[in-house]
C-alpha positions in Angstrom: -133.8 17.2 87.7 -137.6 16.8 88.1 -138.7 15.7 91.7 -142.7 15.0 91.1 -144.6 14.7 95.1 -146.4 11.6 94.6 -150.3 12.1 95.4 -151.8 8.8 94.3 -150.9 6.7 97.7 -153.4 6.8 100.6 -152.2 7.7 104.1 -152.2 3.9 105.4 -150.5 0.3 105.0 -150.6 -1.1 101.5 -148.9 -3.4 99.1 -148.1 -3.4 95.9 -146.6 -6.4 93.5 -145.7 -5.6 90.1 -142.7 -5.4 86.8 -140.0 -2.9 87.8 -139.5 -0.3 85.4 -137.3 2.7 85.5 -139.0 6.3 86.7 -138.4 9.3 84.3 -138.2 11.3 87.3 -137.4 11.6 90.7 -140.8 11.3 93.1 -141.2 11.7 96.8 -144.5 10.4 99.4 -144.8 10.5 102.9 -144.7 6.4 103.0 -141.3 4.1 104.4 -141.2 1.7 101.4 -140.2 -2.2 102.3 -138.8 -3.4 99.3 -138.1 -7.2 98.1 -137.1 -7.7 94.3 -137.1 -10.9 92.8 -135.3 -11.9 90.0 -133.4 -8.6 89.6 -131.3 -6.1 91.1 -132.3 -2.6 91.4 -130.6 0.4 91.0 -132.1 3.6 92.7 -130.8 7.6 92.8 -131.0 9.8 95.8 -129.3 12.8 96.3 -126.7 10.6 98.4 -125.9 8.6 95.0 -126.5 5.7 93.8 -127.3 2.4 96.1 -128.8 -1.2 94.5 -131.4 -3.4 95.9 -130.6 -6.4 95.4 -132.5 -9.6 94.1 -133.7 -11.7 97.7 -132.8 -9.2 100.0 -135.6 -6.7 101.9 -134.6 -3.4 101.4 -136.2 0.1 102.9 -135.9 3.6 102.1 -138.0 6.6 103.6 -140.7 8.1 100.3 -139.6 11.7 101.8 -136.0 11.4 100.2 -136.6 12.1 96.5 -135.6 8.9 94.7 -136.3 7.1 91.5 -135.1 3.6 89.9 -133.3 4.2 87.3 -131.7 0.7 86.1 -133.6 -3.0 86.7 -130.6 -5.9 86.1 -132.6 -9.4 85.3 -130.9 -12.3 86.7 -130.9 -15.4 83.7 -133.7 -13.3 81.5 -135.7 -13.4 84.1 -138.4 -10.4 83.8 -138.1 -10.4 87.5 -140.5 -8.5 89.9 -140.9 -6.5 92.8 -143.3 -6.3 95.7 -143.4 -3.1 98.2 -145.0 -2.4 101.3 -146.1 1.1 102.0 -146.1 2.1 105.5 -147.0 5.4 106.8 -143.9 6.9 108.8 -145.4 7.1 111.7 -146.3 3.4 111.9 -142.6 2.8 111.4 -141.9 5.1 114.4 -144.9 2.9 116.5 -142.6 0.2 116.2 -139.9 0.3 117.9 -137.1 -0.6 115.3 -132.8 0.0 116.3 -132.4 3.3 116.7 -129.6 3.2 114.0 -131.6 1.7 111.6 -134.0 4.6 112.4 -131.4 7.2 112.1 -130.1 5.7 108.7 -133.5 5.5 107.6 -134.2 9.2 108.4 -130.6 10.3 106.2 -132.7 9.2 102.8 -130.1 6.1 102.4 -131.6 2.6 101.3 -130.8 0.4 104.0 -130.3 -3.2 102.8 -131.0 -6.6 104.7 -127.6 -8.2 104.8 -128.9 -11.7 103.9 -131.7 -13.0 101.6 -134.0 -15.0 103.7 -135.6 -17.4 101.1 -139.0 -17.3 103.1 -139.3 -13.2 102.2 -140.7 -14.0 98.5 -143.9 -16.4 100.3 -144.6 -13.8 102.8 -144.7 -10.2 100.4 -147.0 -12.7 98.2 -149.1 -13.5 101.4 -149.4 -10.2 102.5 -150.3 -8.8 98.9 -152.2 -11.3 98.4 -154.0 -10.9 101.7 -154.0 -7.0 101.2 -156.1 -7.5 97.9 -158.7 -9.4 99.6 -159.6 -5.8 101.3 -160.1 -7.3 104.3 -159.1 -5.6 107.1 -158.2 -7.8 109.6 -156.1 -10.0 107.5 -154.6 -6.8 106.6 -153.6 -6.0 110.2 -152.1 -9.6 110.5 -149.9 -8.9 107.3 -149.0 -5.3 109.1 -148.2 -7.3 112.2 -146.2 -9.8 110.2 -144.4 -7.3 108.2 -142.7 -5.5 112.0 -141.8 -9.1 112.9 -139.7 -9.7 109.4 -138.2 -6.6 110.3 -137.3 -7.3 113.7 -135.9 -10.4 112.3 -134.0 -9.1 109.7 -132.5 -6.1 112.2 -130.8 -9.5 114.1 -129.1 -10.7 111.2 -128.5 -7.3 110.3 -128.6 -4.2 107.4 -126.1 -2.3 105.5 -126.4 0.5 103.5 -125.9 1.8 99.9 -125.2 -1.2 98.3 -122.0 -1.2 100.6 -121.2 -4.3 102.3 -120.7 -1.8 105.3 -123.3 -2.7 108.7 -124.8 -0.3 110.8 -122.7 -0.5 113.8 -123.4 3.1 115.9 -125.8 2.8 118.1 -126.7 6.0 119.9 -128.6 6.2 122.9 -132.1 5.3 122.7 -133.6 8.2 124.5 -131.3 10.8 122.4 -132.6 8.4 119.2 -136.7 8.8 120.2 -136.2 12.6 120.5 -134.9 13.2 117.1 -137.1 10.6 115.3 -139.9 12.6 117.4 -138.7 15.7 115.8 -138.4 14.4 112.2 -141.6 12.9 112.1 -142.8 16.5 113.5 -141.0 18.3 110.8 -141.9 16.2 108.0 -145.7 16.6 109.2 -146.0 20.1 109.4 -143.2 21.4 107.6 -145.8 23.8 105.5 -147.0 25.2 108.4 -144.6 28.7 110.1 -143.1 25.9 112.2 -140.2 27.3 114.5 -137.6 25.6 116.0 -139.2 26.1 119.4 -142.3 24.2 118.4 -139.6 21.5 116.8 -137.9 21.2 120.3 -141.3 20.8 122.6 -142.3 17.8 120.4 -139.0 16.2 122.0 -139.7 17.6 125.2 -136.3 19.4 125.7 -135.2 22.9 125.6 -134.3 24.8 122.0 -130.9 24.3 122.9 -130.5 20.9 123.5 -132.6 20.5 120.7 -130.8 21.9 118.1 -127.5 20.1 118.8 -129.0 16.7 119.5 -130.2 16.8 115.5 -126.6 18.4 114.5 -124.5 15.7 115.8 -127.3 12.7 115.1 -127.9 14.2 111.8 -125.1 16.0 110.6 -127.2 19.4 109.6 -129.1 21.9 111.6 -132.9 21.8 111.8 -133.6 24.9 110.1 -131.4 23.4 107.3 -133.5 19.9 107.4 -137.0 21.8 107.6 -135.8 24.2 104.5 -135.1 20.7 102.8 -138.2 19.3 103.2 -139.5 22.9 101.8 -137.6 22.9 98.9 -138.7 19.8 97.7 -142.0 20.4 98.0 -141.7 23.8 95.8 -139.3 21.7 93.5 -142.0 19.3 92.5 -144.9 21.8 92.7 -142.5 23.5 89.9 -141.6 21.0 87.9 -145.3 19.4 87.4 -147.6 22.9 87.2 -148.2 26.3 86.5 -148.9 27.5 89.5 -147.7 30.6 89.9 -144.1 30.6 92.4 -145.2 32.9 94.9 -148.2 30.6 95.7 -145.6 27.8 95.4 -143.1 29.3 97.6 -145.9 30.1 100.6 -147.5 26.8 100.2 -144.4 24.9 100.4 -144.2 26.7 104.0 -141.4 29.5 103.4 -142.1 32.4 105.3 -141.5 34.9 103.1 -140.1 35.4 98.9 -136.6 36.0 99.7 -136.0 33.4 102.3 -137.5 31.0 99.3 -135.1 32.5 96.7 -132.2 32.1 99.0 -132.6 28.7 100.0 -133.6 27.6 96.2 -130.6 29.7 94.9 -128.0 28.1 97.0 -129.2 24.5 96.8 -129.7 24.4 92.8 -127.5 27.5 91.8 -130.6 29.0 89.6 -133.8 31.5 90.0 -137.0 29.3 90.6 -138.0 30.3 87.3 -135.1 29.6 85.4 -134.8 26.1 87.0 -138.8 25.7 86.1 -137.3 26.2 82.8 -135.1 23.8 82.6 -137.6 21.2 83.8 -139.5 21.6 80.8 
């Protein structure tokens, strides 16, 4: 399946307002998307499956995890809409949102608001609307509004994948900052020789402590997550040029060709070439 590194969004805060359609392929970016549709429910894939975002109700799911809309449902022939606010991860972490909503956030599963505040629909348009004008402080107002809907909505709570399930584990806050510290670290410089030393000072503990703090907040090692973060890199690199693969693999941030061949080998089952292949 084609996973295509989105390159057209700028590393700040913006909005977008527009017709849903379906993707033809998966696409990752470094953004947290805010989602609202509006007179439809939409259906997205990640590699957890599918979840559905549902007509009225704010929805929010991290760029990194590849995903793509694949179905829009109209509600009475309605041609329905959507409007998304961008917002560079580490603004999200500046904010100081649940740590479970964080840590579900960081998992790649759309989290959805449990109930659809009427006012949501009047405020995206305001802040698009205000976003368009290019001004920037109206701009910071809307960004400034956007954390307080948030806020809100965490009160009357979120749920995730479509499941009528809330968010109920709430680990310790100061265990929560230091992985969300080394996310956001791995997620910047994962195509760098990053090592899980450099991973652990970022959260200011010891290598140790490090590496099973992520494995039970997590569920997967680092060196795991990092050679994710890799893979899709070299997966959409791929899938959308001819570069050649050993300048894919090394750019991507593998350290060498058969550390790249393992990791794609075990996670797709085929040669980088072969699945190149079968992209095209």
């Amino acid at each position: 399946m084609r996973v295509k590194i989105e390159k057209s969004l700028p590393e700040k805060f913006l909005m977008q307002r527009h017709l849903p359609e379906p993707m033809e392929c998966l696409h990752t970016h470094g953004h947290v998307e805010i989602l609202l549709p509006v007179g439809c429910h939409l259906t997205y894939v990640t590699q957890l499956g599918n979840s559905v975002a549902p007509s009225g109700h704010i929805s929010v799911l991290w760029g990194q995890t590849p995903h793509r809309l694949i179905t829009v449902d109209h509600e009475n022939h309605d041609p329905g809409e959507i409007l998304i606010a961008n917002l560079p991860l580490s603004e999200m972490l500046s904010w100081s949102m649940p740590e479970i909503f964080m840590a579900q956030l960081f998992s790649g599963r759309l989290i959805v608001g449990d109930t659809a505040d009427p006012a949501n629909f009047s405020c995206f348009a305001r802040w698009h609307a205000d976003y368009s004008t290019g001004n920037n402080e109206l701009t910071d107002v809307a960004r400034q509004e956007l954390q307080l809907c948030l806020l809100r909505q965490s009160l009357c709570g979120w749920r995730h994948d479509g499941v009528e399930a809330p968010l109920t584990v709430n680990p310790p806050q100061r265990q929560a900052r230091r992985v969300q510290a080394m996310i956001r670290y791995m997620a910047e410089n994962y195509r760098l020789p990053t090592t899980v030393a450099d991973i652990a000072a970022e959260a200011g503990i010891s290598k140790g402590h490090a590496m099973t703090l992520f494995q039970k907040q997590m569920n997967t090692s680092m060196i795991s997550y990092l050679n994710e973060l890799r893979l899709r890199h070299a997966q959409s690199a791929l899938a959308n040029s001819n570069e050649k693969i050993v300048n894919i693999a090394f750019d991507a941030g593998f350290g060498s060709m058969s550390q790249f061949y393992e990791v794609f080998q075990r996670a797709t089952g085929d040669s980088p070439q072969v699945w190149r292949n079968s992209q095209h």
